[in-house]
N, C-alpha and C positions, 0 to 999 in steps of 0.2 A: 511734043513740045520742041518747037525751034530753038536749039540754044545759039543759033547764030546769033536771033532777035536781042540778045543780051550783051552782043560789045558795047565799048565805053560809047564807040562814038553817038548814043542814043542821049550819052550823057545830058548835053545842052539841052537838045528838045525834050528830057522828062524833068530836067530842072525847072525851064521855061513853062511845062504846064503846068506842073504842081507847085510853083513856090517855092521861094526856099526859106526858111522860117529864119526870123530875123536874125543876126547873129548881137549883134548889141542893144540890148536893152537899155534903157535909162537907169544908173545907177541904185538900188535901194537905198534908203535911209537907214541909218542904223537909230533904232530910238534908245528911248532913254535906259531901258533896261538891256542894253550891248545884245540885240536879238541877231543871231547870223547873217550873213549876204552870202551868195557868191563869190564878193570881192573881197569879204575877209578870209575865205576860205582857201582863197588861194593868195594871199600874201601871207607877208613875213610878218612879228614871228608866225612860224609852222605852227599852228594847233594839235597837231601831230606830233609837236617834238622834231630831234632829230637823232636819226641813228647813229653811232660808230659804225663805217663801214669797212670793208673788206678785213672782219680778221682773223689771223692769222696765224698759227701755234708756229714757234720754232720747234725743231723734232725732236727734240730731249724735250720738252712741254716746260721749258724754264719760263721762258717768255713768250707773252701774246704782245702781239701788234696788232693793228688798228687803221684805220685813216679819217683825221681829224679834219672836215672839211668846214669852211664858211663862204656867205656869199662873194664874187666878185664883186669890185668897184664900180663894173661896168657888164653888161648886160652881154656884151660879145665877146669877155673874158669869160676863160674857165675858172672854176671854183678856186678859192685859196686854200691849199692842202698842207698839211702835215701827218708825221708818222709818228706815232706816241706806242709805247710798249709797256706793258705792267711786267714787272717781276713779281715770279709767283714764292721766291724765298723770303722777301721783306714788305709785298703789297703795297709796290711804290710803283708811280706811273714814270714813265721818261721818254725826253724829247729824243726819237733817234735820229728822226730827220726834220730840219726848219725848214721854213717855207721859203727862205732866201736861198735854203740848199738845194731846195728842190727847182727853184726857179733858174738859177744857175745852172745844175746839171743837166735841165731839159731843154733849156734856151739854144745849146749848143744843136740840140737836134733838128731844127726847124729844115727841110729842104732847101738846099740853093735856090735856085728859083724864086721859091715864094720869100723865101729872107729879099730877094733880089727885085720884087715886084713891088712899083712905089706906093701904084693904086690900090692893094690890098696887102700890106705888110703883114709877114706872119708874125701869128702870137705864139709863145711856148705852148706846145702840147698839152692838156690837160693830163693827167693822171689816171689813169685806167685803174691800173692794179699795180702790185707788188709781190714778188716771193724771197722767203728766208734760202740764203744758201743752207746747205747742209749740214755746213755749221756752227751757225751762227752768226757766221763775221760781217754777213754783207748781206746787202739785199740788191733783190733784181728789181728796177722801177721798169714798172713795166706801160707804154702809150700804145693809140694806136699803129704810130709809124715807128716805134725806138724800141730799145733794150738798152737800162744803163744800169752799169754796175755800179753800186755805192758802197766801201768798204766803211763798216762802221767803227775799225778800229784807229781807221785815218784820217778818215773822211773825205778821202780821193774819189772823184767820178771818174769813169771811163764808159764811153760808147761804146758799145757790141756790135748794135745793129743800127743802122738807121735807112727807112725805105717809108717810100710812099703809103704801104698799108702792111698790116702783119695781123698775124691773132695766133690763142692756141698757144702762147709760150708758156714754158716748160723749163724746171733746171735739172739736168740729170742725178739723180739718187749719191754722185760720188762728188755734184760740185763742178766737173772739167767742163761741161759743155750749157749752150740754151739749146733747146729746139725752140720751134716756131714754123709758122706757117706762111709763106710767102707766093701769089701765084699759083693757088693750091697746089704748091707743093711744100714738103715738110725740109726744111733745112737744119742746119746746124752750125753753132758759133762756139767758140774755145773761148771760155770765159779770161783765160790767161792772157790771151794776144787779140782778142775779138776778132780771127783769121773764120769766116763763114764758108762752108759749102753747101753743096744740095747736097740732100741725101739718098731720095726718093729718086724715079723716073719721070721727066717733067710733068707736071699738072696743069688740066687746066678745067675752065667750068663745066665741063661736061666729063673730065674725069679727074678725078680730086685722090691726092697722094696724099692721105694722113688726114683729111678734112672732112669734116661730117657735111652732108649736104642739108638743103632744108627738111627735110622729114628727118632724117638721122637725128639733129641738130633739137628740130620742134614740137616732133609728136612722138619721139623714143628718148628723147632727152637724153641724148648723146654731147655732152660734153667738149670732148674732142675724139677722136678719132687716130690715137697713137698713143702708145703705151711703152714705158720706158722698164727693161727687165731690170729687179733690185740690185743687180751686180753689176750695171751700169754698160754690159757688153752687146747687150741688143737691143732692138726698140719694135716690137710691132706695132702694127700697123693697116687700117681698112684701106683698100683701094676702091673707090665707089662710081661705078660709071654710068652717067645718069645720058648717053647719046640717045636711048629709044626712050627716056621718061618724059613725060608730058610736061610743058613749061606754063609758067604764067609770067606774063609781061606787067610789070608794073609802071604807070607815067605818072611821073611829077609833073607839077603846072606848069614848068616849064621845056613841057616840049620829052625832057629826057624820059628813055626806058633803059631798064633792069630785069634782067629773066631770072625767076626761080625754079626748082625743080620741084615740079608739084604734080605726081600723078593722081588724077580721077578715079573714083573707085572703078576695079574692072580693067583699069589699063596696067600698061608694065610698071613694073617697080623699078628702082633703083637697083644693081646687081652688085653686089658686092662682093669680095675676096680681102680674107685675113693672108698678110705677108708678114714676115719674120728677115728680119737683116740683122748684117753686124756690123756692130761699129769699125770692125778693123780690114772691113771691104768684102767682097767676094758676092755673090750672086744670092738674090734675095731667094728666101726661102717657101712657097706657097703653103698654105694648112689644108690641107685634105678637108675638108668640113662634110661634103656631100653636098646635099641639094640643102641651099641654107638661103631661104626666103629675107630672113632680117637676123641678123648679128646685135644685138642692141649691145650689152657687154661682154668687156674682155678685161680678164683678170691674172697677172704672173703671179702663181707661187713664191712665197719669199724667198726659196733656193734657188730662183730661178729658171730651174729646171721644166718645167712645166706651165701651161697657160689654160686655164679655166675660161670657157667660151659658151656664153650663152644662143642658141638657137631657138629662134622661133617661127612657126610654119605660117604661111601666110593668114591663112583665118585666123590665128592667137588663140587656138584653142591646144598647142602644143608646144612645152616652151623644155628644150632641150639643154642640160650642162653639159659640155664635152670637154672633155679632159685631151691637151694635143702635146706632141712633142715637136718643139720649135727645132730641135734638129735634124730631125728626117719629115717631120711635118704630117705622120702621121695623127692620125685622133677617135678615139673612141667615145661614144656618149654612157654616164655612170650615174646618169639621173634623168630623169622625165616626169613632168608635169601636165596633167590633159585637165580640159575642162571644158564642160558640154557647153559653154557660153563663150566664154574667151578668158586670157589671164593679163593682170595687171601686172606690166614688168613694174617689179623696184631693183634697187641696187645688188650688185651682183655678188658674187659669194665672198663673204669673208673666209678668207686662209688663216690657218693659226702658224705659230712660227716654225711647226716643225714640216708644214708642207703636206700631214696627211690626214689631218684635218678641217674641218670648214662649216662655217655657220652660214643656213641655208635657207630664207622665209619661203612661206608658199601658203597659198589661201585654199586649199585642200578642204580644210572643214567648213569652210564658208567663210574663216578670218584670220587674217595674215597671222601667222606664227612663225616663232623661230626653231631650227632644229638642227642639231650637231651631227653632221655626216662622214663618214673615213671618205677617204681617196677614191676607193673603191664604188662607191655609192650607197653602202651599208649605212642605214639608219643608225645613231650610235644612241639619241637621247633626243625627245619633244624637250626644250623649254619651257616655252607657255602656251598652254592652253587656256580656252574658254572665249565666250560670249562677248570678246572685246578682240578689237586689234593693236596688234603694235602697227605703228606708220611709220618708222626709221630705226632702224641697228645705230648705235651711235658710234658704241666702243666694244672693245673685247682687254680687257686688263689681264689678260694670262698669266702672271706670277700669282696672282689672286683665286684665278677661274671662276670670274664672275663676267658677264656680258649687261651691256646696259643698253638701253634703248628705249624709246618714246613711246606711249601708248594712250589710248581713251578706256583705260581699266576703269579708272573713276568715272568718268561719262563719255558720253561721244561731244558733249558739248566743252570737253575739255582734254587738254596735252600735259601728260604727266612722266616723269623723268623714273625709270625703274630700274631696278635690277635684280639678273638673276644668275645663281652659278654655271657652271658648263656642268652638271650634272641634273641639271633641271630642278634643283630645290633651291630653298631662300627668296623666293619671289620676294620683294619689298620696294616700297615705292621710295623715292628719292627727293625728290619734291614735294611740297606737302600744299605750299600757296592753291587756292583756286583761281583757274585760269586757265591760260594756257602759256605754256614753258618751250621753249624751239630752244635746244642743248649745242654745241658746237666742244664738242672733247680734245681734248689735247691725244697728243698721240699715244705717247703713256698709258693712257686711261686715269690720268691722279688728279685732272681737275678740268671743268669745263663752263663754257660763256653759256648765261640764263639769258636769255633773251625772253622777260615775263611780262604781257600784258591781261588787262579783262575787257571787257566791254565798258567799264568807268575809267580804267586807269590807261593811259598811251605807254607803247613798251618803255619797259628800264632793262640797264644790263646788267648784267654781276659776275666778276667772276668764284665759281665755287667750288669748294671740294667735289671728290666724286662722292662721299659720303651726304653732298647738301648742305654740308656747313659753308657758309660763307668767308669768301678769300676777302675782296672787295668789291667794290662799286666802280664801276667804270663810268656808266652814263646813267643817273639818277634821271634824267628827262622829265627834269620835273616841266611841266605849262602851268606858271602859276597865272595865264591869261585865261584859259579854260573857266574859270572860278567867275567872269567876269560876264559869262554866257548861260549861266543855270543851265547847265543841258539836260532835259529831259533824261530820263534814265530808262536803259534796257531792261523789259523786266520777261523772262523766261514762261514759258508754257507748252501744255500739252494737250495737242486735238486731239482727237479722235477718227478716225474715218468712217465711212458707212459700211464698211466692211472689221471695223472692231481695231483698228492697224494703229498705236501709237506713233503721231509724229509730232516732233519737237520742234517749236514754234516763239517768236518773240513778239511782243509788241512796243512801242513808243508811240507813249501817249501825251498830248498835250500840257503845259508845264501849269496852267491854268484850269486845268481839266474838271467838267463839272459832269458828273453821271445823267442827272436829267435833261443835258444840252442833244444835241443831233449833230457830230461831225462826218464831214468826209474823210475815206479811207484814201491811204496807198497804198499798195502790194509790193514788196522788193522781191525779184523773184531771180535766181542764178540756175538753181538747176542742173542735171546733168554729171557726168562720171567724176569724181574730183574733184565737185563741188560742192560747199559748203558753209552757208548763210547763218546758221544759228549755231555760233560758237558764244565762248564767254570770251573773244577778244579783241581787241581796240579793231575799230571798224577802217580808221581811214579816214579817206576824204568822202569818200561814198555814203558814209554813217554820219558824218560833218555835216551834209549835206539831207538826208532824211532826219536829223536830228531838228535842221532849220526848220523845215517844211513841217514837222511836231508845233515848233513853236508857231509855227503860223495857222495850226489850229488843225491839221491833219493829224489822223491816227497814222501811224506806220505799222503793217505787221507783213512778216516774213517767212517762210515754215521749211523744213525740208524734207520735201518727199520720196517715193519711190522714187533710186538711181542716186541719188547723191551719197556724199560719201562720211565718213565717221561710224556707220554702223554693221561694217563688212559687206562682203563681196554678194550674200544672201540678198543683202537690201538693193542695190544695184540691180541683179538680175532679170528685174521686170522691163530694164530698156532692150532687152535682146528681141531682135529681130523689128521693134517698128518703136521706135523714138516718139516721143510726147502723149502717146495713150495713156498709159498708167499715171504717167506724171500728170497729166492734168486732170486724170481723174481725182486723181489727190487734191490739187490746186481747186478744186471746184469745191469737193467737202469742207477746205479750210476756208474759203470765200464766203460757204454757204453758212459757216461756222461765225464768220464775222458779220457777215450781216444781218445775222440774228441777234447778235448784241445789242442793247436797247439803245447806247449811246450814238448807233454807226446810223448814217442816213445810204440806207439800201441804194439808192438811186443815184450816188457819187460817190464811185467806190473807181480809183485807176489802180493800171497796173505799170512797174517800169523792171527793164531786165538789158542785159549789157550781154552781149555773146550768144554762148546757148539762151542765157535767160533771155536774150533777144528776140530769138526764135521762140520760145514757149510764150513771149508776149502776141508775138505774130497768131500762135493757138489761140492763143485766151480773147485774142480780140475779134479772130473770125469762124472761129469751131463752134457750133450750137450745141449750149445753150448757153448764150453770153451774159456774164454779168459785168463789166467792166462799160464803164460809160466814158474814158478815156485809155489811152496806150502810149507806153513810147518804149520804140522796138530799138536797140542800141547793137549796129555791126550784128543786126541777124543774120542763120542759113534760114534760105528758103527753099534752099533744094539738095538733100542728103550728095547728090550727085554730081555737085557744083563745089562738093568739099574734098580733102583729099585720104587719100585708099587707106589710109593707115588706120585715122580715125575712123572712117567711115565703115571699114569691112569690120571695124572692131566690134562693133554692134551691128549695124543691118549684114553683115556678110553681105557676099554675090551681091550685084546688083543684078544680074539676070537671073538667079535663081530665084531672090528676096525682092525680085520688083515690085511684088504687091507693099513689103514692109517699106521702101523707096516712097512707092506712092504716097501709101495711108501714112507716112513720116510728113509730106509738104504741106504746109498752109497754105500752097498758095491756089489749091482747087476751089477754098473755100473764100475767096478776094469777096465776090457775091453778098458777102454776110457782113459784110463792113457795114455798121449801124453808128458805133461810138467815133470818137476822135482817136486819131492816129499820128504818131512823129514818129519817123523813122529818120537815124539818124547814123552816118555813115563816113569814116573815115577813108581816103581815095585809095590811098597806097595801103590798105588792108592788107600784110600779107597773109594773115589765115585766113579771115571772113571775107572772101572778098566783095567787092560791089557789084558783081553780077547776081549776087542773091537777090538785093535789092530791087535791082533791075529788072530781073523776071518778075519779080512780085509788082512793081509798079504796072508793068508791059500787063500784065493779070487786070489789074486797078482799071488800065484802059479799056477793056476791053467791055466790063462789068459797070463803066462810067462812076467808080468811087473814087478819090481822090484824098489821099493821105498826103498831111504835110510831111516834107523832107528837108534833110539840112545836110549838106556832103560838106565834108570839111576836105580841103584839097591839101595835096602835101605829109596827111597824118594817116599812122599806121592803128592798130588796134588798140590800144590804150594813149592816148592825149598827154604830151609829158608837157607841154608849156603853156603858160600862163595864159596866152590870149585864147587858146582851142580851149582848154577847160573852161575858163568864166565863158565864152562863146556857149558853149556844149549845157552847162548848168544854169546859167542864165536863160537859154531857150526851153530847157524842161521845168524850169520855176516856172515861168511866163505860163505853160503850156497847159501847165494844170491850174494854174491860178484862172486862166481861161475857162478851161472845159468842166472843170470840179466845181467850180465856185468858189468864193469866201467863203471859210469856214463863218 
């Protein structure tokens, strides 16, 4: 395969011959019984609700903060923000910052320049994020070009920093200083005098001082990439030099490119080295690691003394704790994890306060548990065990010796709030709601944000003890619009396989629904490592949107198969080595499952999938023996080898040793088999999925004379955040099926 054949510039002539699927449709009606659109789905109010965003515990866990936003006036204004805090002594809310304060304080920040340019006048900065000083008094508002400190006791602004671009800030553990990232490279500002230096050795894109690159950043979920020691004297730190990594070029419609660092499986990785500095100058300190493939976390001891560094070898079948000493930089490894498949990093070791010990997950028995380890690496106590995983450590309350954290003990289709002692007894759940619960702890451990939604209810928040008794309500979110749309209700099931294999499965069925009528099916289908379709929680716009397509007379059903996630690392293991085999074997039983249903008309049955589920749409429409008589493939891969090494090697390993698994992973040998309707539908500036997937798979299409419609949206990355691509995007997959399915 030429992958030459697949630059953009084929772009135009594969538009020009396939079409491009319309992007505006004529308006729908809304009738008399408020039946969904597109267009109510994406206006105001949110059907969704809205969230409290960015919050935030101060570190005595007295008060949580928040950011309270509402729409701008105007469409090319940022949101209108404010900062509200709950006291957890008296469960009162309070205004810390007004939105006159915050317009003020940021107004000052706008660049000369653009303040100075007539034809595009700057607007104030939107509001990114926020952090509590250390103690209390002040908060860092934090944009993309500023750092401004806001004293809460005065209500004095002051500028820190103000530049064209920044990320990655940070307030040191004592309060004296911000980091931030500037130019990749990591600087520093004295919160006292906002006097900044560099810290680091200059930066730049292809070597980045303190800065995660794109794989660090998106496929190891690296956060930032510096680390500030508790006693505020040192900061390590990755150096990541991406000159021999493989780039991708991204164009905007107009003309501009952008490089990311995105190695191919099989090519060089990104190299990286942990350094160690001091605040009070002298020569950075290198860590001995050895041969160290990917660094994904780094973790300081609370005495500072020491740095807990996770190492993993390049296949991820080995994932190393090494214990280093940041002042001669030596380091030894005190723990090791192997596994014949590959390991899912999560977050990295809890330290307890005395420094020699630490709480330590690992999927060893096939499901994430947690386990109490000394210094040394001596096992000290299992946790939790059993037939469930935990998926988040949340808190460690040490005065107590009880550890809390999130699990699917009560099912995989649900998040539940638990805790247990540091001696491994008292297991008891914390939450009792059904649903699912995402925890946010104070630092303490004495009280933490419920963020609880189901698949009826759109999330609320609370704040609550750690016991589960309730502090208060912060955002009841209630939609009392919702009430106004009958939506169809999610109702929960269980296939079966032809191999005997329980998988858990949903359906939504029309609101009208008559057993002896004949409708058309849809398949929602996601798929893949970390993936997860049949939960019990508020779906979104996605669910908004197959909940419409119920009322318009479609069956909706959903399932998740071998590889997705909720049911431990066992149920995953069948994507090792060649992607979409098992999965669709599965996807074929639940199809064959649905189409035996007396209600279902066998013969208009589609399928739709966003990402991986894009690609496993691309299977289901051209892998014999097809049942789908529509498709719409959303930002698919079509070629394991056009994705990048991280993910990629994670499961197919080698692409020269596992070329065959390469192979038999592409849809796109089987173009030829194209019998149903096809929409493939593709954001330009992709940076994960990118559009050369597409493109091979079309160039395939040519060759084979079948022609799938396409829809490239120019400008937009893997998810759609505004109003005109969405109704575009979901107005052409209404259309699409309303087409190819029929009228129910």
């Amino acid at each position: 395969m030429n992958l030459a054949k697949y630059r953009l510039q084929f772009l135009v002539y594969l538009i020009a011959l396939f079409g491009v699927v319309h992007a505006f449709a004529q308006q729908l009606p809304v009738s008399q019984n408020q039946s969904l659109t597109p267009e109510r789905i994406f206006s105001q109010p949110n059907l969704n609700g809205e969230l409290l965003r960015h919050l935030h515990w101060r570190s005595d866990g007295t008060q949580l903060a928040w950011i309270q936003s509402s729409p701008p006036s105007t469409p090319s204004k940022p949101p209108i923000s404010e900062i509200w805090s709950l006291d957890t002594a008296t469960a009162h809310p309070n205004l810390l910052a007004s939105t006159a304060q915050l317009t003020t304080a940021l107004a000052s920040t706008i660049p000369a320049h653009k303040a100075r340019d007539d034809d595009h006048p700057g607007a104030a900065p939107g509001l990114s994020d926020y952090a509590w000083s250390p103690d209390g008094h002040a908060l860092l508002l934090i944009t993309p070009g500023s750092l401004v400190w806001l004293d809460l006791q005065n209500g004095h602004t002051r500028i820190l920093v103000k530049a064209e671009e920044l990320s990655d800030a940070q307030i040191s553990p004592d309060g004296r200083y911000v980091s931030f990232i500037r130019d990749h490279t990591l600087w520093l500002g004295a919160t006292a005098t906002g006097v900044t230096r560099r810290f680091t050795p200059v930066g730049s894109a292809d070597l980045r001082e303190g800065e995660p690159d794109w794989p660090y950043r998106n496929e190891l979920g690296l956060k930032a990439a510096y680390w500030w020691s508790p006693d505020s004297s040192r900061i390590a730190y990755l150096e990541t030099d991406d000159h021999r990594t493989g780039k991708y070029n991204l164009r905007s419609a107009d003309g501009q490119e952008r490089a990311i660092a995105y190695p191919l499986p099989g090519t060089t990785l990104p190299v990286v080295h942990l350094f160690v500095q001091s605040l009070n100058g002298g020569e950075r300190r290198a860590i001995d690691l050895g041969r160290a493939d990917y660094l994904p976390r780094v973790n300081w001891t609370p005495d500072a003394h020491r740095l807990g560094i996770e190492r993993l070898s390049r296949d991820q079948k080995t994932l190393d704790l090494v214990l280093a000493d940041p002042a001669t930089g030596t380091s030894r490894p005190i723990l090791s994890d192997k596994d014949s498949y590959w390991i899912n990093i999560a977050d990295g070791p809890h330290f307890l306060r005395d420094s020699k010990r630490f709480v330590w997950s690992s999927e060893r028995t096939g499901y994430r548990h947690l386990y109490l380890y000394d210094i040394e690496g001596h096992k000290l106590a299992q946790l939790t065990s059993g037939d469930w995983e935990v998926t988040s450590l949340n808190a460690v309350d040490e005065s107590a010796g009880r550890v809390y954290f999130t699990s699917t003990k009560q099912s995989p289709l649900e998040r539940q709030v638990d805790r247990v002692n540091l001696d491994g007894s008292g297991l008891i759940a914390i939450t009792q709601e059904k649903g699912n619960h995402d925890a946010a702890f104070s630092a303490n451990a004495q009280f933490f944000v419920d963020t609880f939604s189901t698949a009826a209810l759109p999330p609320r928040q609370a704040v609550l003890h750690a016991d589960g008794t309730q502090l208060a309500t912060i955002n009841e979110n209630a939609v009392p619009t919702l009430a106004a749309y009958k939506l169809p209700p999610v109702e929960f099931l269980t296939v079966k396989t032809h191999m005997g294999a329980a998988l858990n499965a949903l359906m939504i069925r029309p609101p009208d629904f008559e057993a002896s009528r004949k409708y058309p099916a849809i398949v929602y289908i996601a798929g893949g490592p970390g993936e997860q379709v049949v939960r019990d929680k508020w779906g979104g716009d996605t669910f908004l949107w197959l909940r419409m397509m119920a009322q318009k007379g479609y069956v909706i059903y959903a399932q998740d198969g071998a590889g997705t996630a909720g049911r431990g690392h066992f149920f995953e293991e069948p994507l090792h080595l060649r992607l979409s085999s098992l999965e669709m074997a599965d996807q074929r039983d639940g199809v064959r499952y649905l189409r035996s249903l007396p209600y279902i008309d066998p013969a208009r049955v589609g399928i739709y999938g966003w990402g991986y589920g894009g690609f496993l749409v691309l299977h289901a429409m051209l892998d014999k023996p097809i049942a789908y008589k529509a498709g719409i493939a959303g930002a698919p891969v079509s070629d394991w080898r056009l994705y990048d090494a991280v993910f990629s090697e994670r499961y197919l390993e080698d692409p020269v040793r596992n070329q065959d698994g390469y192979l038999d992973s592409t849809p796109i040998e089987n173009a030829k088999n194209l019998t149903g309707s096809l929409l493939i539908v593709q954001g330009m500036t992709d940076e994960k999925f990118h559009i050369e997937n597409s493109l091979a798979l079309l160039n395939e299409f040519l060759e084979t004379s079948k022609y799938p419609s396409v829809m490239f949206i120019p400008d937009r990355g893997h998810d759609f955040q505004d109003r005109e691509a969405q109704l575009a995007l979901y107005r052409a997959m209404t259309d699409f099926f309303l087409k190819n399915l029929g009228a129910p």
